[in-house]
N, C-alpha and C positions, 0 to 999 in steps of 0.2 A: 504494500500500500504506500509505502513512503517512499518506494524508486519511483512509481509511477505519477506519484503528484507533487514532486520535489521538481520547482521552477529554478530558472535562473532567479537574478535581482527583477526588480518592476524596470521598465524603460524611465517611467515618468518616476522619481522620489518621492514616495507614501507622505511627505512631509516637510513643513517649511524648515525643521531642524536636519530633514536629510539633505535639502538642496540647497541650504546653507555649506555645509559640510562637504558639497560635489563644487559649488562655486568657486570655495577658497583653496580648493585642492588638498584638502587634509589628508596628508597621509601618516600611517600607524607605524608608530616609533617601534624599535626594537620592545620583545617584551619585557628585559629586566627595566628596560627607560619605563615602560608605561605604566610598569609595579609600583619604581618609584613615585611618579608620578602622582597613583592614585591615593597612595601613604600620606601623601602631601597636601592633599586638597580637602579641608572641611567637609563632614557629615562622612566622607569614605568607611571610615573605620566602624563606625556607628552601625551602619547598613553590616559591615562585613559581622560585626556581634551579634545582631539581630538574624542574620542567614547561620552562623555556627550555630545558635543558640538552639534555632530549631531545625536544625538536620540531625543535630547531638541528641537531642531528644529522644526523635522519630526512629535513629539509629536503634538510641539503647532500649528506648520498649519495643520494636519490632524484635530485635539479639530475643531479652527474656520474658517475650511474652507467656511462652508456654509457663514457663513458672510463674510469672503474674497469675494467668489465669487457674492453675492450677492450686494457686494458694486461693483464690476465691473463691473455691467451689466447684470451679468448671475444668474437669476428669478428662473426659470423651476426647478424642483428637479430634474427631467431627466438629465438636463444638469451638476447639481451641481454634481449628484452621478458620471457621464462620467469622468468629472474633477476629482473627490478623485478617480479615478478607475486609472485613466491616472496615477495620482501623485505616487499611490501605486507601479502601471505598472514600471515606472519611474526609482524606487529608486530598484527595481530587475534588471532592464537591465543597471542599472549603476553598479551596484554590479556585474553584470557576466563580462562587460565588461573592467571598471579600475579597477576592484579587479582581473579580470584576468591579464591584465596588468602589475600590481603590484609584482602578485606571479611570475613573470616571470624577471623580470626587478630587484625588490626588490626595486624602489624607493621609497621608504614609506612616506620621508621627501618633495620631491619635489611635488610627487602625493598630497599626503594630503593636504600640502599649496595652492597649485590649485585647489582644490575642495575647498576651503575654501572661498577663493578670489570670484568666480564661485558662491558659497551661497550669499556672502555678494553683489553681482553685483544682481543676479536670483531674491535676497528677496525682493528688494525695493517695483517693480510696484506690489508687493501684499496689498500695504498700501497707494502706493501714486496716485495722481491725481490732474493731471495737468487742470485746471481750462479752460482752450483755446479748448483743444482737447477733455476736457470730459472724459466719459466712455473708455476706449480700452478691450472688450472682449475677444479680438482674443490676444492682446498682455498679458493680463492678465494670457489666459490661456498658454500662448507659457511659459511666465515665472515659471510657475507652472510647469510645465512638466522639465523644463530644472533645476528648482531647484530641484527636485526628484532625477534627473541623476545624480547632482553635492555633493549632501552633502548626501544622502543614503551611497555611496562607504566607505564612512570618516566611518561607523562603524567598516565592518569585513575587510579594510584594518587596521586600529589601533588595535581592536583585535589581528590578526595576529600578530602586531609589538608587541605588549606588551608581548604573547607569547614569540616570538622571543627573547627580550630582557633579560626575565626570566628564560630561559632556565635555565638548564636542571628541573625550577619549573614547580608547578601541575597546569595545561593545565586547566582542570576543575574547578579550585580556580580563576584562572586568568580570565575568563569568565563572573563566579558570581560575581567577584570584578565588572566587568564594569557597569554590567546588573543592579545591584545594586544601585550601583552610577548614573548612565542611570536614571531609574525610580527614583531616588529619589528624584534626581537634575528636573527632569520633573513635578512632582508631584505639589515641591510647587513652580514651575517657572507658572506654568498653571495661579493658582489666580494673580498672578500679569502681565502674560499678558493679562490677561483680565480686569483688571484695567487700563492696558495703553492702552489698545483697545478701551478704549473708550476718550481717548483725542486724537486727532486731533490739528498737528502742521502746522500753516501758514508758509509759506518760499514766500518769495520776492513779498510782500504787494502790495508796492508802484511800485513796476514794474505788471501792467497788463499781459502782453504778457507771462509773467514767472511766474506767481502767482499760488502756486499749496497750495497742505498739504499734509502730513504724518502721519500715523498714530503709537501710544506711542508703539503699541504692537512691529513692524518691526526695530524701532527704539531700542528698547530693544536685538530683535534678531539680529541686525547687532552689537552690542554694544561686545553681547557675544562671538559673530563669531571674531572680531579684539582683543577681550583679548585672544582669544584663538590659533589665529596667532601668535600672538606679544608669547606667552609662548612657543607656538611649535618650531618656528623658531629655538629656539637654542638648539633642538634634535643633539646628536651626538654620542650616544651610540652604543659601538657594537652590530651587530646583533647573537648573541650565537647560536641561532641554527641553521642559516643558515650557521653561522663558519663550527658548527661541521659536515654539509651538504656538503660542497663549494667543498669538494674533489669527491662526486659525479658527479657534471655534468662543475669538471673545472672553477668557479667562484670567488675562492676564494682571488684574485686582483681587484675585483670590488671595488673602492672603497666607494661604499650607504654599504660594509660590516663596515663603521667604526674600522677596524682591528685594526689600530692605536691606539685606545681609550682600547683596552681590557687588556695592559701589558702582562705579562705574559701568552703565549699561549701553550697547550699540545704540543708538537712535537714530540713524539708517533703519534696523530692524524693526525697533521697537517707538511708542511714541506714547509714553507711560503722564509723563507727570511738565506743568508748566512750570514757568520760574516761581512760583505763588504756591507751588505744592498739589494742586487742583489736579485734575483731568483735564488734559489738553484734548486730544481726539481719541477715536477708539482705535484700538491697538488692530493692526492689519501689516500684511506682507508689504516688504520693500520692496520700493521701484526695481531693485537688481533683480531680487527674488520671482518678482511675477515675470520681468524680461526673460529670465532663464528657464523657467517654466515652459513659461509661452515658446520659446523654442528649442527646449526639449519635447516639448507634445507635437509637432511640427516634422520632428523623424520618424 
């Protein structure tokens, strides 16, 4: 399916930030230049915590599901495969749905934090157990499905941002930076939850009624999830190439574009604000940008 519907590029560029980009002849630096690069440049890093944060995740309860599930209650392989099938299901239809969202909205910051928040609430009843009530299979599995929905989206919406952030850098470099860091940061996080996966924390001894435990591994992953809040939070960088976009579809007053934070903006491109602070005109493509268009669609 994908030899036969895999195109070349479009003739015409999807976009006034791609035919900005074809105008000025941008071409893609070596990739150690474009690593640095993106290390360098405001909100970068941010985006790349928020994509380790939840690949790390997705990783380590996908690795010990079968044990998750089997400490809840749920035996059967039939049932355990249903569960990783569900969880997998989960983190797709959370991706179509707030990553659609997202592309539409652009709130990268406030989305992200709520899926974040959503992880670190969803993760618990995958480790804990309340000592009064037992086993919960049904809620076991509800958390499981709803943690899929919540911290899958946190990828290819940070992707995007990171993108965004980088503009007018190489789309492709920025990818493998995450994927990169993603698996790497996964790799050697696996042995050590699986060392915490096997202690088990008592909470509230001497109270019967409340007496549960937790287990090192969920306590490890909520750990990662609140560093990873507490650093995003204070995202505030411009969004570059939805800048160079915003005169497309009239956006460019929103302010999740951080415009504020970018200084100095093209005004060729853009035509944002007058000497007074006001709105000058509304934001639309430059005279170059329609010219070049116009004949590119012309071939």
């Amino acid at each position: 399916g994908t030899l036969l519907q895999f195109q070349e590029k479009p003739k015409v560029p999807p976009s006034t930030s791609a035919i900005q980009k074809l105008i000025s002849g941008e071409k893609e630096p070596p990739f150690i230049e474009s690593v640095q690069k993106f290390f360098s440049t405001p909100g970068f890093t941010k985006a790349l915590a928020a994509f380790i944060c939840s690949i790390s995740i997705t990783n380590v309860v996908g690795a010990f599901i079968e044990e998750v599930m089997e400490r809840g209650g749920i035996t059967s392989q039939f049932g355990i495969d249903l569960a990783g099938a569900g969880f997998e299901l989960c983190i797709l239809l959370g991706g179509i749905v707030i990553g659609g969202y997202v592309d539409r909205s652009k709130k990268y910051k406030t989305t992200t934090l709520a899926c974040l928040a959503a992880t670190l609430f969803l993760a618990i009843p995958l480790g804990f157990t309340d000592h009064a009530m037992g086993q919960e299979p049904y809620l076991l599995v509800a958390s499981l499905l709803g943690l899929g929905f919540a911290v899958g989206p946190v990828q290819p919406i940070n992707a995007e941002l990171a993108v965004d952030v980088t503009y007018p850098g190489d789309e492709t470099a920025v990818e493998s930076v995450q994927q990169i860091g993603g698996n790497l940061f996964s790799a050697l996080l696996l042995p050590v939850a699986e060392l915490a996966s096997k202690e088990d924390f008592q909470m509230f001894v001497q109270v019967k009624v409340l007496e549960s435990d937790i287990r090192g591994d969920v306590i490890l992953l909520g750990f990662i999830t609140l560093v990873t809040m507490f650093y995003f939070s204070s995202f505030d960088s411009p969004l570059r190439r939805t800048i160079a976009d915003c005169g497309d579809d009239g956006t460019c007053l929103a302010p999740e574009l951080n415009m504020d934070q970018m200084g100095a903006i093209d005004t060729t491109s853009l035509s944002i604000m007058d000497a007074t602070g006001g709105v000058a005109t509304t934001p639309t493509m430059s005279p170059e940008t329609k010219a070049a268009l116009q004949k590119l669609t012309k071939k």
